[in-house]
TORLOLO-151822 format. One line per field, with one value per atom (N, C-alpha, C, CB): residue number from 0; atom name; y, z, x. Coordinates in Angstrom, 2 decimals, always signed. Glycine has a CB too. Example, Ala and Ser with C-alpha at 12.3 -4.5 7.8 and 13.67 -1.06 7.14 Angstrom:
BEGIN
resi	(0,0,0,0,1,1,1,1) .
name	(N,CA,C,CB,N,CA,C,CB) .
v	(-5.69,-4.50,-3.30,-4.47,-2.25,-1.06,+0.03,-0.60) .
w	(+7.80,+7.80,+7.80,+9.05,+7.08,+7.14,+7.87,+5.72) .
u	(+13.19,+12.30,+13.20,+11.31,+12.85,+13.67,+12.90,+14.08) .
This chain:
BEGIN
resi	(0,0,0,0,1,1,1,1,2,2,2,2,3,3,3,3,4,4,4,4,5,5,5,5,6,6,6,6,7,7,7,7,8,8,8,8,9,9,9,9,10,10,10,10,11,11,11,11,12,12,12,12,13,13,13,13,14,14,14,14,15,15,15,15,16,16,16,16,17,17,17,17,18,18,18,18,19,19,19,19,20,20,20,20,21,21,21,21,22,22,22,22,23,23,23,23,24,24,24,24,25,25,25,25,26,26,26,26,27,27,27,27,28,28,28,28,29,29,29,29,30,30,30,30,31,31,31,31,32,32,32,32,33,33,33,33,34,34,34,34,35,35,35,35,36,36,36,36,37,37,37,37,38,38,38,38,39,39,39,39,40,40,40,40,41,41,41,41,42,42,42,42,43,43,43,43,44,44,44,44,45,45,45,45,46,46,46,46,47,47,47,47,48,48,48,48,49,49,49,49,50,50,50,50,51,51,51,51,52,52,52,52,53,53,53,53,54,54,54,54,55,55,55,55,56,56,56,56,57,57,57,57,58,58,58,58) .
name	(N,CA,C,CB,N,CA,C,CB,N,CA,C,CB,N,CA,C,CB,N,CA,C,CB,N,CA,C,CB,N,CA,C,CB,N,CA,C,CB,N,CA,C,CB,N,CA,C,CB,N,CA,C,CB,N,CA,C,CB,N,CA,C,CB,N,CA,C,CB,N,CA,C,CB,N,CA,C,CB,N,CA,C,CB,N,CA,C,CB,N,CA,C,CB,N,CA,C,CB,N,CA,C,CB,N,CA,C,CB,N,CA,C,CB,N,CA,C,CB,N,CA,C,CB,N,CA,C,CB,N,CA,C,CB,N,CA,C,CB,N,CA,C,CB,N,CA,C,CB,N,CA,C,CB,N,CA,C,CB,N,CA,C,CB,N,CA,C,CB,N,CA,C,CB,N,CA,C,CB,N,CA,C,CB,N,CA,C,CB,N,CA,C,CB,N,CA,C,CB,N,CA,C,CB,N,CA,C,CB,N,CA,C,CB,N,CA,C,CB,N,CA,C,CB,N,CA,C,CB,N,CA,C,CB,N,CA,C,CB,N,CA,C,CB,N,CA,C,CB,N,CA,C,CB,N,CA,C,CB,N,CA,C,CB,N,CA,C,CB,N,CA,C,CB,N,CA,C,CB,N,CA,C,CB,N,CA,C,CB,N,CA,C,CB) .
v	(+0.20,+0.42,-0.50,+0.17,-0.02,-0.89,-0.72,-0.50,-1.47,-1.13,-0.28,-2.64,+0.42,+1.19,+0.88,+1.13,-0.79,-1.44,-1.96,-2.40,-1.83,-2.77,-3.98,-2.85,-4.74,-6.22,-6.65,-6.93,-5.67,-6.19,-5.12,-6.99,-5.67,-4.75,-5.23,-4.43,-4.43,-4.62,-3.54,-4.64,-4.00,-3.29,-3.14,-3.32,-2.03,-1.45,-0.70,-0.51,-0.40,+0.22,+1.16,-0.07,+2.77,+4.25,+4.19,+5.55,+5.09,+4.88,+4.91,+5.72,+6.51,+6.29,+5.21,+6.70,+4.35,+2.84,+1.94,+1.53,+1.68,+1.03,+1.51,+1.08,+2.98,+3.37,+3.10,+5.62,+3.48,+2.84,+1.50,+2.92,+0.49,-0.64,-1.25,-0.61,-0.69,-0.66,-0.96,+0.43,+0.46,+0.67,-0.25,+1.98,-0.64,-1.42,-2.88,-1.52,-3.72,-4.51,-4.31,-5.91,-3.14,-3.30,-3.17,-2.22,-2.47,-2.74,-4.31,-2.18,-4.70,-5.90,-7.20,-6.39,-6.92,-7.56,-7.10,-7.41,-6.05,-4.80,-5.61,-2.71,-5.54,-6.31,-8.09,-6.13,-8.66,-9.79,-9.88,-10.28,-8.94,-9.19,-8.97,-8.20,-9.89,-10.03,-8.96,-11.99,-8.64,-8.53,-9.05,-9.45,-10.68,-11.66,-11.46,-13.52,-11.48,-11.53,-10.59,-11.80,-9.63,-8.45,-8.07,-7.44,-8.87,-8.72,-9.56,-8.71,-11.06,-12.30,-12.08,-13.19,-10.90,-10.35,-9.60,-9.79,-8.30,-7.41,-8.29,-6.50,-9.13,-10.02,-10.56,-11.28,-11.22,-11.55,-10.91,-11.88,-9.67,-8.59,-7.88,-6.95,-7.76,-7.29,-8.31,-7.16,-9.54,-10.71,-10.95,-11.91,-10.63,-10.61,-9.36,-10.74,-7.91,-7.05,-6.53,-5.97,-7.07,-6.90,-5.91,-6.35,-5.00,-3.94,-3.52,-2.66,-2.89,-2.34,-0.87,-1.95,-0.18,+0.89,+0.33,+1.66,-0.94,-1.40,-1.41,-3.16,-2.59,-3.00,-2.10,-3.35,-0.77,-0.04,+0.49,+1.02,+0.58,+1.73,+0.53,+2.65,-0.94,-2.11,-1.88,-3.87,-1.03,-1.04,-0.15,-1.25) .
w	(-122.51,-121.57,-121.97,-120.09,-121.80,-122.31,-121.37,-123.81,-121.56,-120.80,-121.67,-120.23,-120.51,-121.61,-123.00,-120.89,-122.64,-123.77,-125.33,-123.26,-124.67,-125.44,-125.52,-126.14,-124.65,-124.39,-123.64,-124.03,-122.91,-122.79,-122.83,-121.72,-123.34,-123.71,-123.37,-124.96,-122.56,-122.29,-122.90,-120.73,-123.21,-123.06,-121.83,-124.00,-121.88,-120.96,-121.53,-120.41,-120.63,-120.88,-120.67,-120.60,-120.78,-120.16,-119.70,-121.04,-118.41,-117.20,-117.70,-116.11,-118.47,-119.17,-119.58,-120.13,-120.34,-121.05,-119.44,-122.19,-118.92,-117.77,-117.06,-117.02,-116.83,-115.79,-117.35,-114.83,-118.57,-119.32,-119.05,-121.05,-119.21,-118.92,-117.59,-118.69,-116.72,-115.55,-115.40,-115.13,-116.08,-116.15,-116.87,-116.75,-118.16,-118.80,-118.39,-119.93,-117.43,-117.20,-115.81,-117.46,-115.03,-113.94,-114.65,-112.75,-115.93,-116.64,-116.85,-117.63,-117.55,-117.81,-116.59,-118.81,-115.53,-114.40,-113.62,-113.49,-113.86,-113.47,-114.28,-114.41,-115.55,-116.41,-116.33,-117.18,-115.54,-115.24,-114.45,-115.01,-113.44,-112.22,-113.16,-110.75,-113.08,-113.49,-112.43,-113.15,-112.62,-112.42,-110.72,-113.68,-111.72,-110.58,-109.09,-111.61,-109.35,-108.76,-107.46,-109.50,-108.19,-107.22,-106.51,-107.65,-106.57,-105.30,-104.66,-105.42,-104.70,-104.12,-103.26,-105.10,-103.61,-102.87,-102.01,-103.44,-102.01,-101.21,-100.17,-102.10,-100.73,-99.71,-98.38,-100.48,-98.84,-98.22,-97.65,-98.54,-98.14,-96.90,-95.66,-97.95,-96.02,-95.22,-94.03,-96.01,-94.48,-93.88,-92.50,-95.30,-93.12,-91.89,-91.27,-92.36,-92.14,-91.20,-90.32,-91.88,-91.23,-90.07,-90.33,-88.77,-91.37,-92.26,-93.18,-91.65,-93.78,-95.23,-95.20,-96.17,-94.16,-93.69,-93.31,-92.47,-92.33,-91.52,-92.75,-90.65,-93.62,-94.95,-95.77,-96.00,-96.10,-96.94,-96.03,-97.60,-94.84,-93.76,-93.78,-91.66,-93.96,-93.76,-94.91,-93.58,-96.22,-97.48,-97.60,-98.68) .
u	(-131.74,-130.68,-129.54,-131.14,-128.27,-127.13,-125.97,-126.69,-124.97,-123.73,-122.35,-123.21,-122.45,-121.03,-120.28,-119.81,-120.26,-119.42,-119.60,-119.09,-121.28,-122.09,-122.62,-121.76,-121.96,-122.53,-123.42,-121.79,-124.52,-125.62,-126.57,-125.68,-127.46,-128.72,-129.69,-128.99,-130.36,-131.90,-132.71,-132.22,-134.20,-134.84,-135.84,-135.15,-136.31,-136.84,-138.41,-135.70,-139.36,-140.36,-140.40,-141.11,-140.63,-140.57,-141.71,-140.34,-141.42,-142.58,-143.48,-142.80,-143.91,-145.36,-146.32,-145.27,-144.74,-145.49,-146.07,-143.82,-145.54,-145.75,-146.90,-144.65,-147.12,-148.32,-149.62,-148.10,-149.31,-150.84,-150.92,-150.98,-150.26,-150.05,-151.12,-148.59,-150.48,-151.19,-152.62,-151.02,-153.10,-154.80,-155.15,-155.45,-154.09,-155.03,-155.60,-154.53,-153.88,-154.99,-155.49,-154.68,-155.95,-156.97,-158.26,-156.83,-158.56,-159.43,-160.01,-158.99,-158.99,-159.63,-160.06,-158.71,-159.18,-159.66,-161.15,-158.54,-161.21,-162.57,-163.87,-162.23,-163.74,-164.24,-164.86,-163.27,-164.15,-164.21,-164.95,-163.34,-165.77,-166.60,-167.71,-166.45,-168.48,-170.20,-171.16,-170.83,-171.80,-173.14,-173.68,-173.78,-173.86,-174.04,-172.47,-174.02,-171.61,-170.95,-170.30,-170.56,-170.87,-170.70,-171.53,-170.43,-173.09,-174.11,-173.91,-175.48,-173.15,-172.56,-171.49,-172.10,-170.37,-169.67,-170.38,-168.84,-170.94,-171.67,-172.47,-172.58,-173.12,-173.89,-173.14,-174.37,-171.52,-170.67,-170.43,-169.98,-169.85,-169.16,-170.43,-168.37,-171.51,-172.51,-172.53,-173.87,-172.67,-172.88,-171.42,-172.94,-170.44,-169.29,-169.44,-167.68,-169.62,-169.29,-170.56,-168.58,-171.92,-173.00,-174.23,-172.25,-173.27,-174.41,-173.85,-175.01,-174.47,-173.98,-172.94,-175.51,-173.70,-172.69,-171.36,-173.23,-171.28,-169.87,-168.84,-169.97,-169.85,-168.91,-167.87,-169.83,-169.00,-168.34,-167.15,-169.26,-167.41,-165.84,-165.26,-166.01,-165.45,-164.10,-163.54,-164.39,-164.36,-163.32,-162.84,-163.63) .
């Protein structure tokens, strides 16, 4: 993207680039939850909302 004149230029990403972008890093954050960690969570959320059914409708 530029200005009429020429004196400033940016670049920019086209949406496309931006929405792959996106996935890629919810991927890699997705990636980051262990195993261990996500029965440590579940445990948690059962534990506030009271059952396992409550939990999943609080998400």
């Amino acid at each position: 993207m530029g200005a009429d004149q020429g004196e400033i230029r940016i670049e920019v990403s086209s949406p496309r680039r931006r929405f792959l972008e996106a996935f890629r890093l919810r991927s890699e954050h997705a990636s980051a939850i262990t195993d261990e960690l996500r029965t440590d969570m579940a445990a948690r959320l059962i534990e506030e909302f009271g059952s396992p059914q409550a939990a999943a409708d609080a998400l």
